[in-house]
C-alpha positions as CSV (number, residue, x, y, z in Angstrom):
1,X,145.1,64.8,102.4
2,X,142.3,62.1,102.5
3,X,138.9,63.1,101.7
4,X,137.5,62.6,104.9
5,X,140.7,65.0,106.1
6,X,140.0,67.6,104.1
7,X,136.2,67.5,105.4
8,X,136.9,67.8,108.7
9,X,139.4,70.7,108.5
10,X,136.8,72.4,106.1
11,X,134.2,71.5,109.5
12,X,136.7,73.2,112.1
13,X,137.5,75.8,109.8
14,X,133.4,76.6,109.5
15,X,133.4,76.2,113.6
16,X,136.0,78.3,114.3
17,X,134.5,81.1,111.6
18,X,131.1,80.9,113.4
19,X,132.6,81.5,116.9
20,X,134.1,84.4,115.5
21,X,131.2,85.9,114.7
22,X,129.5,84.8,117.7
23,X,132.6,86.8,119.3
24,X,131.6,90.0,117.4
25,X,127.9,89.8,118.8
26,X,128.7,89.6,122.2
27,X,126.1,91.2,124.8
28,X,127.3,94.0,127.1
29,X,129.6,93.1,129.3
30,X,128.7,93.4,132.9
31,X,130.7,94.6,136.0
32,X,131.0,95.0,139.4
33,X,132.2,98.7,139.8
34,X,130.5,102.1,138.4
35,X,134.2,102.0,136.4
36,X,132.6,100.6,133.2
37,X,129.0,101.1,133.8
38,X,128.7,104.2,131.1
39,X,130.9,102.4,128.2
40,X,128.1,99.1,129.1
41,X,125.5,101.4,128.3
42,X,126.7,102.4,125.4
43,X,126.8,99.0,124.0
44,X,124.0,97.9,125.8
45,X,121.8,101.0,123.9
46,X,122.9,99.9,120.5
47,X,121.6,96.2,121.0
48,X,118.5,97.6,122.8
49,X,118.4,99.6,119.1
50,X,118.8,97.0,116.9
51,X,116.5,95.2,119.0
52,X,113.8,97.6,118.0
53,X,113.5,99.6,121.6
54,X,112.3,103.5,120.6
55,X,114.2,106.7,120.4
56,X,112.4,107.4,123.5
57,X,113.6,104.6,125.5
58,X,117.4,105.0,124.8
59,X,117.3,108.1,125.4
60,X,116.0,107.6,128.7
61,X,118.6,104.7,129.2
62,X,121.4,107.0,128.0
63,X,120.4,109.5,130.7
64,X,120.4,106.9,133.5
65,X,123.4,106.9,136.6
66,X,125.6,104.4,138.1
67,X,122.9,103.2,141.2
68,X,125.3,103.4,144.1
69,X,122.4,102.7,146.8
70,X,120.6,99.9,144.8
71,X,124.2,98.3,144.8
72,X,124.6,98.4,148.1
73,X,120.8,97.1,148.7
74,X,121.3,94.7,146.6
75,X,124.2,93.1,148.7
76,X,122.3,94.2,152.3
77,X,119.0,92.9,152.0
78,X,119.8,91.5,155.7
79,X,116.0,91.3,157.1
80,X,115.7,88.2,155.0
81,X,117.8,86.5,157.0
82,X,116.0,87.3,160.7
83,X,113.6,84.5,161.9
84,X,109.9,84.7,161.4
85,X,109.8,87.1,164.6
86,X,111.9,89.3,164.5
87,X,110.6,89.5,160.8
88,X,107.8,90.0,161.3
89,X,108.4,92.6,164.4
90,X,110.8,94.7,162.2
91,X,108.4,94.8,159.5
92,X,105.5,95.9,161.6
93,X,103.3,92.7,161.4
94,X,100.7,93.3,164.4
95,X,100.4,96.8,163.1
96,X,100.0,95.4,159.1
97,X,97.1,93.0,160.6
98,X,95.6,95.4,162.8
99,X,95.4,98.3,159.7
100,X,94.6,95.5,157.1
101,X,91.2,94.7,159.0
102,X,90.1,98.3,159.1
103,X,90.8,98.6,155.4
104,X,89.4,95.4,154.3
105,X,85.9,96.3,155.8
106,X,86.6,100.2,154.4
107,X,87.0,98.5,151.1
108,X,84.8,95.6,151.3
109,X,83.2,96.3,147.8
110,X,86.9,95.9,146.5
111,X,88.0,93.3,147.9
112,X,84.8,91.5,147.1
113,X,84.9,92.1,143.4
114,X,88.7,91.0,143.3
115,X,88.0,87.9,145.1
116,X,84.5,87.2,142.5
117,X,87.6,87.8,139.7
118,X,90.3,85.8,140.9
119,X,89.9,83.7,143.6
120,X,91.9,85.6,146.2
121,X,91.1,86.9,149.5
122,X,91.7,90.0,151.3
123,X,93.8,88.7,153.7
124,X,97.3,88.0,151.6
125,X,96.3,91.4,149.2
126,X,96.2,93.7,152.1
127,X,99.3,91.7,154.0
128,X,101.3,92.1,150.4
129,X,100.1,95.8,150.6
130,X,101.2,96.3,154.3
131,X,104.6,95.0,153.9
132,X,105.7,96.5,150.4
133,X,104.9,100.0,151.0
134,X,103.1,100.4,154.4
135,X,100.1,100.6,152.4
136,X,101.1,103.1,150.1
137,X,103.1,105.3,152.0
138,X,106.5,104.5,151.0
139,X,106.4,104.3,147.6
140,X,110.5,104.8,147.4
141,X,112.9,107.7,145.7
142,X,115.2,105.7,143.6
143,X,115.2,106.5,139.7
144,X,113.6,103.1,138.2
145,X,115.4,103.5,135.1
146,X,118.8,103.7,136.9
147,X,118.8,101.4,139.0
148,X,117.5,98.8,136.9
149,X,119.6,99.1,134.5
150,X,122.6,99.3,137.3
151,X,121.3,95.3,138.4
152,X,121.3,94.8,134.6
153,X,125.0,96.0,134.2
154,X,126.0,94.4,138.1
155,X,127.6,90.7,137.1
156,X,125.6,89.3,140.5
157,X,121.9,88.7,138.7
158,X,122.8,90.4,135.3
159,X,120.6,87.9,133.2
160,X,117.6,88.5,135.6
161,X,118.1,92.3,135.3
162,X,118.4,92.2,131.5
163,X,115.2,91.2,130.9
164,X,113.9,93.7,133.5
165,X,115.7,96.7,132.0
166,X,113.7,95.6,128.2
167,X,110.9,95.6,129.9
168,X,111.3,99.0,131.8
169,X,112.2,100.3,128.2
170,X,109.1,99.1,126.7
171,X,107.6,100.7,129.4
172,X,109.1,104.2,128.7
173,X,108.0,103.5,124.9
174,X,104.6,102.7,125.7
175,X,104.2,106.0,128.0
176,X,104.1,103.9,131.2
177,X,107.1,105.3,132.6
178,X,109.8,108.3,131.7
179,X,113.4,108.5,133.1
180,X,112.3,110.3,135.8
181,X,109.8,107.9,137.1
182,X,110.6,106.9,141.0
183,X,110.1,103.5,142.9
184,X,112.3,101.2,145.5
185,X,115.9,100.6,145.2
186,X,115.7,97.2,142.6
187,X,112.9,99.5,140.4
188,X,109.8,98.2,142.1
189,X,106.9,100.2,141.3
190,X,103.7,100.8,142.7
191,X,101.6,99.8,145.8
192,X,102.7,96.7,145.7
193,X,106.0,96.9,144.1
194,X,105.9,95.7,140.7
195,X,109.5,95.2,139.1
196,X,109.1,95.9,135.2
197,X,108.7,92.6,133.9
198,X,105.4,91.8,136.3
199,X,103.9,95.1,135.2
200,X,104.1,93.7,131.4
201,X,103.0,90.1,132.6
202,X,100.3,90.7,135.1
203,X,99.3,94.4,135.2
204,X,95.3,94.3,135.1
205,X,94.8,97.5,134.3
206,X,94.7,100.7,135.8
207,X,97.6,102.4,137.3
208,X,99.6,100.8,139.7
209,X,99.6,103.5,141.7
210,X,96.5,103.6,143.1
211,X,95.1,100.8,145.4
212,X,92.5,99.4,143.3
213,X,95.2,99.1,140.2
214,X,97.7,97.8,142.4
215,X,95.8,94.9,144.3
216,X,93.9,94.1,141.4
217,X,97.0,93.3,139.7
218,X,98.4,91.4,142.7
219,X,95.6,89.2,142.3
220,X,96.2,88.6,138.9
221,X,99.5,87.7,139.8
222,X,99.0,85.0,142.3
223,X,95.8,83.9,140.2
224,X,98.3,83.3,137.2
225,X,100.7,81.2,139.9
226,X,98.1,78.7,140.4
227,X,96.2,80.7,142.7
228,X,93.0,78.2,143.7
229,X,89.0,79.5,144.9
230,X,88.7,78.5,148.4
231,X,92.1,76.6,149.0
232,X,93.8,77.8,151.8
233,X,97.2,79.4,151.6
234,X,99.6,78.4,154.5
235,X,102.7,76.7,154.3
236,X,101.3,72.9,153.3
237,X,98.5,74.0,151.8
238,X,97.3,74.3,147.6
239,X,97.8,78.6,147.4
240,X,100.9,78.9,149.7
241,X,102.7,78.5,146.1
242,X,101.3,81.4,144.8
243,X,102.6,83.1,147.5
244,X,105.9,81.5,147.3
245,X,106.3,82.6,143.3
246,X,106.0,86.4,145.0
247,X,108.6,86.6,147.2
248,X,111.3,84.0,147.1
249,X,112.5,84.7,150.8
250,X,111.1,82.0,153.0
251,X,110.5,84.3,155.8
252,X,108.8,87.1,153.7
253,X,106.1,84.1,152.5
254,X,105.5,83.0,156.1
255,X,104.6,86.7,156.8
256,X,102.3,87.3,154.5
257,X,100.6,84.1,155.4
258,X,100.3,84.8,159.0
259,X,99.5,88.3,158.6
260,X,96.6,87.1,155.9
261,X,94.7,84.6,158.0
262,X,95.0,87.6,160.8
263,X,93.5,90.1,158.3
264,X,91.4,87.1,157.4
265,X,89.6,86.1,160.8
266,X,92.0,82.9,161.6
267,X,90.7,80.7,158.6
268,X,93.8,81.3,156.6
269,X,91.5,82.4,153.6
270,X,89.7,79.2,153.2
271,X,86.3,80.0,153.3
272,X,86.1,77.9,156.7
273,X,85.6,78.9,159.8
C-alpha cells in the first residue's frame, strides 16, 4: 500500500469513527403519534440533564402528557386562512376597536409611559391584546409544560419547539412557571400570549399576567423588531415589520393594523393627523 493509500484509509477510517459517535449522541427522536412520546421524553430529560436544566425542571418535564388538543390545533389553525373579513369578523375586530378606545383613554397614563419607552402606540398594543386573549379574558386551560413539549416531540416544527421546551424549563428553574402552570394550546402565556422563548427574550418585567406586564413587554417586543418613534405601521410602511415578526400569518398582521389605526383615531399610529 502506497503512502498516500494508507493515509487516506487511515482518513475514512477517522470519518467513519467520528460518525459513529455522532450516532451515539443523537437528539430525541421525534414522532407523530402519542406511541413514542414517553420513551422521547425519557431521552429528551437526560440531554436536558446533561445540558445543565434543574432537578426541578425535569421533573416537571417527566410529569408532562401526550398534548392530544395542541396536536390537533396545531394542524387546524384554519382562521388563518379566511380573508381579511371574515378574519377580522370571526375574531371580533369592530368589537376589539370599539373596547380598545375605552381602555386606551382608561389607561392613558399607561399607554403614555409605554409609548415615552419604546416608541409604540396604543393602537397595535391594545389590537395585540384584543385579539390574543379578548383582553385578558381567555387566558386558555392547556398545561404549558405539556404541550410544549408535545410540539417539541411532534416531527412537524420539532426544531422550533425544542428550543421552546429549554426555555419553558428554564422557566420552571427560575420560578417563572411549575408543571401546572396553564396557557393556549402551543404554551402561550399571558395577556398577550408569550410562547417561552419571548418571555426569556423580551419580557420587561413584571408578570405577564397582568396588563401592564404584558403590554409593556409587547412593546419591548416590537421595539426590539425595529419598531420606529412616529413611523407608521401599515402594510408599506417602516413599523408594519414589527408587526409582521409577531404573527407570521398575513391576515393576523393586516388585523392588528386596521384595528390599531381604529384604536388609534385613523392616523395608523403616525403621530399625524
Amino acid at each position: 500500500m502506497t503512502k498516500c493509500r494508507q493515509f487516506k484509509t487511515i482518513a475514512v477510517a477517522a470519518l467513519a469513527a467520528l460518525a459513529g459517535m455522532a450516532g451515539g449522541a443523537e437528539a430525541a427522536q421525534c414522532g407523530n403519534s402519542a406511541a413514542g412520546f414517553d420513551a422521547w421524553k425519557q431521552q429528551f430529560a437526560s440531554e436536558a440533564k446533561a445540558k445543565g436544566v434543574g432537578a426541578t425542571a425535569i421533573a416537571a418535564l417527566m410529569g408532562t402528557n401526550y398534548a392530544t388538543a395542541t396536536i390537533a390545533a396545531d394542524r387546524g389553525q384554519r382562521s388563518f386562512h379566511l380573508s381579511l373579513d371574515q378574519f377580522l369578523a370571526k375574531r371580533g375586530g369592530s368589537v376589539i376597536a370599539s373596547r380598545g378606545r375605552a381602555l386606551k383613554q382608561s389607561n392613558a397614563a399607561l399607554f403614555a409611559s409605554i409609548q415615552q419607552r419604546y416608541g409604540v402606540p396604543p393602537g397595535p398594543l391594545i389590537a395585540i391584546w384584543g385579539m390574543e386573549t379578548g383582553f385578558g379574558r381567555e387566558h386558555g386551560n392547556q398545561n404549558v409544560l405539556s404541550a410544549v413539549a408535545t410540539l417539541a416531540y411532534d416531527c412537524r416544527r420539532s426544531a422550533y419547539f425544542t428550543d421552546q421546551l429549554y426555555a419553558a424549563l428554564t422557566l420552571v428553574d427560575r420560578g417563572v412557571i411549575t408543571g401546572s402552570t396553564r396557557g393556549s394550546m402551543h404554551g402561550e402565556l399571558g395577556q398577550t400570549q408569550f410562547l417561552p422563548k419571548t418571555i426569556l427574550e423580551y419580557g420587561a418585567g413584571g408578570s405577564l399576567e397582568t396588563p401592564t406586564g404584558a403590554l409593556t413587554s409587547t412593546a419591548n417586543f416590537l421595539k426590539a423588531h425595529g419598531w420606529q418613534a412616529g413611523a407608521g405601521y401599515q402594510p408599506g410602511e417602516a413599523n408594519f415589520a414589527a408587526i409582521q415578526a409577531w404573527n407570521a400569518a398575513s391576515v393576523y398582521q393586516q388585523a392588528i393594523a386596521i384595528v390599531g389605526r381604529q384604536i388609534d383615531g385613523g392616523d395608523g399610529g403616525s403621530g399625524r393627523r
